[in-house]
N, C-alpha and C positions, 0 to 999 in steps of 0.2 A: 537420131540414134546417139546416145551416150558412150564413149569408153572412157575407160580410167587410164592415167597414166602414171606408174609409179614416179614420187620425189622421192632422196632422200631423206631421211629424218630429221638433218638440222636446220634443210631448208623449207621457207612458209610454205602454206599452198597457195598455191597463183591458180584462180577460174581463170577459164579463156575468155578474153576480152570478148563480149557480146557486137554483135549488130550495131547495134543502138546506140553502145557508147561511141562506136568508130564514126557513127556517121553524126553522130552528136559533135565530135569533135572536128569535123571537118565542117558542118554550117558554123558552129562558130569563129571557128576560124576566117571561113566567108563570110562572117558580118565585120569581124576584125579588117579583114581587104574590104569591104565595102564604107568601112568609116576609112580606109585611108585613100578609096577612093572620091569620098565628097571631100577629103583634105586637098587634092590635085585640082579638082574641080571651082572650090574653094579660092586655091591660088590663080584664075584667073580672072577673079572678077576685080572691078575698081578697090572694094572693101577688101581686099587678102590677108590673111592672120600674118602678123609679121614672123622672122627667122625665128625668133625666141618661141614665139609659140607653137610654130609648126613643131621644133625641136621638141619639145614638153610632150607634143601630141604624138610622134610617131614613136617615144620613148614611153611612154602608157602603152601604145600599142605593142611595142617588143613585150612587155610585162606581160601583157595579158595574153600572147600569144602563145609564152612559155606558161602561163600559169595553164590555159588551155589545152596544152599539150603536156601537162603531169597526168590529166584527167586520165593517158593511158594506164596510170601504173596501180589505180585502182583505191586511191586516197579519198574517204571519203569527206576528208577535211577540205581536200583542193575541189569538188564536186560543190560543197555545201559553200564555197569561198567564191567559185564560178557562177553560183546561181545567184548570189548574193549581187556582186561587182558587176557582175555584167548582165545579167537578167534583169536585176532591180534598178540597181544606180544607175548604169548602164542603158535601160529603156527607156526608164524616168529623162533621162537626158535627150533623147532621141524623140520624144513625145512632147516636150513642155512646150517647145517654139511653137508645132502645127497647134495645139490645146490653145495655148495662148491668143494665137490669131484667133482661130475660130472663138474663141469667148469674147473677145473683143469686137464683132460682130462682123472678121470678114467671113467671106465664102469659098468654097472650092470653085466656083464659077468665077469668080471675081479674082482669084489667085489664077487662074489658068488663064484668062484673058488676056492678064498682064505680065506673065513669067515670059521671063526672055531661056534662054538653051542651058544656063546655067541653076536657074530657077527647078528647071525641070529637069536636071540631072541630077540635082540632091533633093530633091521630092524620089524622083524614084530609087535614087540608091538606099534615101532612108526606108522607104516600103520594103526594098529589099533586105534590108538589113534587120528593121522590126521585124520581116517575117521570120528569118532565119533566127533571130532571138530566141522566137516563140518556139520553132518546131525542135529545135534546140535541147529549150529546157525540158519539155515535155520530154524527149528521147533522154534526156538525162537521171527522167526519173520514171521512166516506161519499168516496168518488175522484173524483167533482164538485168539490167540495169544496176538496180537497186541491188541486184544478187549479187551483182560484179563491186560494187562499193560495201557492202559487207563486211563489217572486219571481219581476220580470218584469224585460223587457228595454227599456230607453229608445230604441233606435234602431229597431223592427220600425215598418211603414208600415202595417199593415193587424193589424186582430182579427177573431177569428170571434164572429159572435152566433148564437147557438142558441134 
């Protein structure tokens, strides 16, 4: 059920933020904690990224947590900027290491036999994180969504809230 709710006139109209986008911005955000979870993880193995780079890393992720959380205000510049950064670049990066193995002729049997607890904590946070990617983008751009990133018109007198 729709109602309207009167703006005044020199303010935009603001749709009510959907479903979709809310919960779009909350997995991504969960993928954002789950790369700074394989960072922790990361730090205890023999090979550790040093200070400097840990810093770099958890400074990307400030960026991209705020740029995630503009996705509220219904930009669809920060949406198409989000899907880009962090859907594309962003997967592409999280995908090259396992592709690479496996084109190199190992196996998933052959990696599992030999991962130690660390191994197997950034295998699965990266699944988890690939996943939350995915459902992600897709809620990002579900036809809710799409409505809520719309540019909008500064003179309409009324919105509909759902």
């Amino acid at each position: 059920m729709a109602t309207t709710v009167p703006l005044h006139p020199s303010h935009p109209v603001r749709p009510v933020r959907p479903s979709s986008v809310t919960l779009s911005v909350a997995l991504w955000l969960g993928a954002i904690l789950a790369g700074v979870a394989e960072t922790f993880v990361h730090l205890s193995t023999p090979d550790a990224p040093t200070g400097p780079a840990v810093m770099v890393r958890f400074g990307v992720y400030l960026v991209l947590g705020a740029l995630v959380l503009t996705l509220r205000t219904g930009s669809n510049a920060v949406r198409w900027t989000v899907a880009v950064v962090i859907g594309g670049v962003g997967m592409l990066s999280l995908v090259v290491e396992p592709i690479g193995y496996l084109a190199a002729g190992g196996s998933v049997g052959a990696f599992l036999a030999t991962a130690g607890w660390a191994d197997l904590a950034v295998a699965g946070l990266r699944s988890l994180h690939v996943l939350e990617v995915l459902v992600a983008l897709a809620l990002l751009f579900h036809p809710s969504s799409t409505a809520f990133f719309r540019p909008r018109t500064h003179n309409a007198r009324y919105r509909t809230r759902r």
